[in-house]
C-alpha positions in Angstrom: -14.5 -6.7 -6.7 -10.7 -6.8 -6.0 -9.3 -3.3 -5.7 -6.6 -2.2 -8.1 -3.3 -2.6 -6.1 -4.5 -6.1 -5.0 -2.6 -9.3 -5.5 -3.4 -13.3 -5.3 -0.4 -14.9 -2.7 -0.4 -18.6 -3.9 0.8 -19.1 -0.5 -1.8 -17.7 1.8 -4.6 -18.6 -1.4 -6.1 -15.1 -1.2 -5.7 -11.8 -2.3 -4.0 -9.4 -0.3 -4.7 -5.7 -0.8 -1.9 -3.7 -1.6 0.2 -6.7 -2.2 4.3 -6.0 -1.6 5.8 -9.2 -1.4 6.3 -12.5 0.4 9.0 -12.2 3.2 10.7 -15.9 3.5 12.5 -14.9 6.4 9.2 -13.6 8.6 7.3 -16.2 6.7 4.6 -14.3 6.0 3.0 -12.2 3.3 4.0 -8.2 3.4 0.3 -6.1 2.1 -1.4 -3.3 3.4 -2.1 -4.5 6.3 1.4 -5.3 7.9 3.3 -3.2 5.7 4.3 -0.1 8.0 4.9 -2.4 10.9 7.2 -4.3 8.1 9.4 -0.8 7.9 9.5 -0.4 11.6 11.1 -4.0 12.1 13.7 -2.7 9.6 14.5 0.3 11.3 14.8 -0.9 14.7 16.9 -3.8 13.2 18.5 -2.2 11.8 19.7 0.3 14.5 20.1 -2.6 16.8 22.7 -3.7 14.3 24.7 -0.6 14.3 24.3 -0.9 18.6 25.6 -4.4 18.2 28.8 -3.1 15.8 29.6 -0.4 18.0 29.8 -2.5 21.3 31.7 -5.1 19.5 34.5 -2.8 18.2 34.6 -1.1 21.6 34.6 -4.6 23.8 37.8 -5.6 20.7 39.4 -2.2 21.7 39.2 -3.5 25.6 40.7 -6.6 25.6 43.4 -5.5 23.3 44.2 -3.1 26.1 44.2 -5.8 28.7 46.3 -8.1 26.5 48.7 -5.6 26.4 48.8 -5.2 30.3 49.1 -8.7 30.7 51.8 -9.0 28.3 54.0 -6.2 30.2 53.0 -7.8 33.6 54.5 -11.4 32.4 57.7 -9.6 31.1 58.0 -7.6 34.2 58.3 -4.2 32.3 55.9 -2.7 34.9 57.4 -4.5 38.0 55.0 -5.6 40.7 52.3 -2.4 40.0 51.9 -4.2 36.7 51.4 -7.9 38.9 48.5 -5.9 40.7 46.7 -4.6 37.9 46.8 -7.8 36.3 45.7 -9.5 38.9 42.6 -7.0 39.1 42.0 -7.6 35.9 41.5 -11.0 35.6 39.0 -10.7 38.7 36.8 -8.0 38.0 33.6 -9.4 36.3 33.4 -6.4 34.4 37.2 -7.1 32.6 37.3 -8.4 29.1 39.2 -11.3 30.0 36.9 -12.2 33.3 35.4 -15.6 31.6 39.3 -17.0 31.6 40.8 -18.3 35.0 43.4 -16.2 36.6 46.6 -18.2 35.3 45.3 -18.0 31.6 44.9 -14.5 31.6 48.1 -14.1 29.3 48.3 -13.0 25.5 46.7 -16.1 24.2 43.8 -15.9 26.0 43.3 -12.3 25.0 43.9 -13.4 21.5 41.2 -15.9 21.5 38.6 -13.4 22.9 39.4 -11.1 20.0 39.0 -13.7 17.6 35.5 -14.5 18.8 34.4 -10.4 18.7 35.6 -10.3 15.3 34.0 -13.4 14.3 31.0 -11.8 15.5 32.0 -8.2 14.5 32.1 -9.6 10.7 28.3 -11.5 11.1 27.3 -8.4 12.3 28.3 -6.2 9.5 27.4 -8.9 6.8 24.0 -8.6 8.2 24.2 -5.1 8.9 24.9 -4.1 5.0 21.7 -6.9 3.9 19.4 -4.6 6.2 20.8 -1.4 5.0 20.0 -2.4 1.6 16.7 -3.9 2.2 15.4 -0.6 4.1 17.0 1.7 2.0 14.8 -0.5 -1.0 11.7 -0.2 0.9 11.9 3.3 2.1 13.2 4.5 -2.0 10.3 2.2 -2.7 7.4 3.7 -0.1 8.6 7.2 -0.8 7.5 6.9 -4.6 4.2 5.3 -3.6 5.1 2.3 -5.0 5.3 -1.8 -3.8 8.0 -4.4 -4.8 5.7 -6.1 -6.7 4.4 -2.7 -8.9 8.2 -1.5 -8.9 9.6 -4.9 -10.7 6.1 -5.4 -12.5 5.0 -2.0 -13.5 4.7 -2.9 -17.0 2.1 -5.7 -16.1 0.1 -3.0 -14.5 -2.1 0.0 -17.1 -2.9 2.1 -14.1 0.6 2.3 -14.1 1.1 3.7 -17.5 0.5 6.5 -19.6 -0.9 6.8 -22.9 2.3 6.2 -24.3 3.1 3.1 -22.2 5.2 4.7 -20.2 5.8 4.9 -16.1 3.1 7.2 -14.5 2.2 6.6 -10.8 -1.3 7.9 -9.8 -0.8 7.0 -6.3 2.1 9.2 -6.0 1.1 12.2 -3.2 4.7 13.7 -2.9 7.9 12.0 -1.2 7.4 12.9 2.5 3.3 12.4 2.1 4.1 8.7 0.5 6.8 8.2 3.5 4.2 8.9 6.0 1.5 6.7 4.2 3.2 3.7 4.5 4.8 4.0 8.0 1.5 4.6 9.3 -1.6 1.9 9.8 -4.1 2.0 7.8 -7.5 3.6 8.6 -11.2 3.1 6.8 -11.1 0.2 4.7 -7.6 -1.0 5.6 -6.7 -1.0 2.0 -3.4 1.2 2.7 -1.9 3.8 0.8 -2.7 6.7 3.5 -5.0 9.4 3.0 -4.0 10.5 -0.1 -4.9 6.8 -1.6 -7.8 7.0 0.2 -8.7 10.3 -1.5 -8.5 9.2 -4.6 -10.1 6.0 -4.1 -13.5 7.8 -2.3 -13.4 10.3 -5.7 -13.0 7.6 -8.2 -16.5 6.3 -6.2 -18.6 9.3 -6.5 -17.5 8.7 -10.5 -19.2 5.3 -10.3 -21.9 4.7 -8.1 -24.8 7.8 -8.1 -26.0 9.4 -4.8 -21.8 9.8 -3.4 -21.5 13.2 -3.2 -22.5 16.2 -5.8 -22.3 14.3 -8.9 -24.3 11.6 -7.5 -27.1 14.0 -6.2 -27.2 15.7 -9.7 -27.9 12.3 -11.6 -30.4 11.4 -8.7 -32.1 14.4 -9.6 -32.1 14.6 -13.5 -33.3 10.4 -13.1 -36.2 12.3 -11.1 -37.1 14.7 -13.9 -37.0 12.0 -16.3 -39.7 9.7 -13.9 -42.2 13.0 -13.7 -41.6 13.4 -17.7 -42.3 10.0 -18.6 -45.5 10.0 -16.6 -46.6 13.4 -17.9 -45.9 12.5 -21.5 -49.4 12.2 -24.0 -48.4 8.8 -24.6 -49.2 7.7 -21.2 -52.2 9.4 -20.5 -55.9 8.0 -21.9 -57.2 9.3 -25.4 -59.8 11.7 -25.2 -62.9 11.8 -27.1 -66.2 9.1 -27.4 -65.7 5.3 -27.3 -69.0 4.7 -27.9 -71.2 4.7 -30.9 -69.2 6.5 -32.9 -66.3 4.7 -32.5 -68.5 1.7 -33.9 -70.0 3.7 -36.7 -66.2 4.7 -38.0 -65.2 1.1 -37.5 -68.0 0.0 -40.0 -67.1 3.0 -42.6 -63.7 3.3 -42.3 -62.5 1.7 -39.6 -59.2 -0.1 -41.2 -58.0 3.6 -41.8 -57.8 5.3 -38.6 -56.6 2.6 -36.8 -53.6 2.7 -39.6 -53.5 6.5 -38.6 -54.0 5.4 -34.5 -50.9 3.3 -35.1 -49.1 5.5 -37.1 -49.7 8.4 -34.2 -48.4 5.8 -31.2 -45.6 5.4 -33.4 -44.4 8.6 -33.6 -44.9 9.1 -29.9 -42.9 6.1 -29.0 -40.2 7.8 -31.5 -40.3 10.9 -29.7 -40.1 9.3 -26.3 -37.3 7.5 -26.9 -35.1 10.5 -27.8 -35.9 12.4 -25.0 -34.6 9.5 -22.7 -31.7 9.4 -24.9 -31.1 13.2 -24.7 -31.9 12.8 -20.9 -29.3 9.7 -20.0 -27.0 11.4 -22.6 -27.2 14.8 -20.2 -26.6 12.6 -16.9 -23.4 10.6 -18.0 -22.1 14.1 -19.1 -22.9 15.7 -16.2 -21.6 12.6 -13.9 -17.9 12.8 -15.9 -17.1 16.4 -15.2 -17.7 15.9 -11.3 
């Protein structure tokens, strides 16, 4: 039986339990299975972003400094300690302008090395604010116990509704609880939803199937009762009296009478039998809902 939060993917051609959605830039399907390592990959992509950004704007901030060192070297504002550190500049491997020979190290050349950082300074952001919205999506998302799929097709979904038709989340375990559900791997079944989905789904089992837990021993017990009852009934035991010659003797007198009074008797039994099983199975399915 597929579980609730399950979902056919048309691309993998199976259903994938606790189905989110289908990435096109992993290429791969995102379910229960893969989803915390999914919110992982955003977070440390996210902060290697932000690394990226920050050494960008400081590596612009360098060679703006060395351009303008160069710039008062060539003028000879700074007179021949200028020439020096210039020269040093240019050398040292660790200089902003170190992958431009020596006699290019001027303004221009510091101008096209900060045209390349911000080239890649604005690629970085643009990809920086695409992951920031996509995690803060999937973290608003896990931290209401909910998947892309159930969050844009709730309505599609009646375990997702009230009464009334309107939103109700039984998954829902509290905001930090749901956070560390889905940043976790799943356990048991591999299903997902952390232990507080896994609660719920081991409860909604002892409903169902008998002999899971104290509502399942109860039935198992009351279906006992009802074996022993059925076997003790009068129905089921032999007739007493003759069934010899007197049996014949009544069947030549009168014999069409009592056997219309035998029938009528067996009748009544079956009658009586059958609303005891009633009252019995009515019993067990009571008892059985209130655990």
């Amino acid at each position: 039986m597929r579980p609730v939060r399950a979902k056919h993917c048309p691309r993998l051609g199976r259903c994938v339990a606790l189905y989110d959605h289908r990435c096109p830039w992993l290429g791969c399907t995102i379910g229960g299975g893969n989803r915390h390592a999914f919110l992982w990959f955003l977070v440390l992509e996210t902060l290697a972003v932000v690394v990226a950004a920050v050494a960008a704007v400081a590596r612009l901030r360098a060679v703006g400094a060395a351009a303008a060192a160069a710039e008062g070297a060539a003028a000879g504002v700074a007179g021949a300690a200028a020439a020096t550190t210039t020269a040093t500049t240019t050398s040292d491997p660790t200089s902003p302008l170190s992958g431009f020979p020596s006699d290019t190290a001027t303004t221009a050349a510091a101008v096209e090395a900060a045209l390349w950082i911000a080239a890649f300074l604005v690629a970085d952001l643009f990809v920086l604010f695409s992951l920031a919205a996509l995690l803060g999506t999937q973290l608003w998302q896990a931290s209401r116990a909910l998947t892309t799929n159930e969050a844009a097709n709730w309505r599609r979904y009646p375990h997702l509704q009230d009464r009334r038709g309107k939103f109700s989340n039984p998954h829902d375990e509290g905001c930090w609880s749901n956070l560390v559900s889905a940043m976790t791997p799943p356990k048991g079944d591999g299903l997902g939803g952390g232990a507080g989905e896994r609660r719920r789904r081991q409860r909604q089992q002892q409903q169902r199937k008998p002999g899971w837990g104290t509502g399942g021993a109860a039935q198992q017990q009351q279906q006992i009762q009802l074996q022993v009852r059925r076997r003790q009934h009068p129905s089921n035991q032999k007739p007493h009296g003759d069934d010899g010659g007197d049996g014949e003797e009544e069947q030549g007198h009168g014999g069409s009478h009592q056997q219309q009074q035998q029938q009528h008797r067996r009748r009544v039994q079956q009658q009586q039998q059958q609303q005891t099983e009633r009252e019995l199975l009515l019993g067990a399915a009571r008892g059985g809902s209130a655990v």
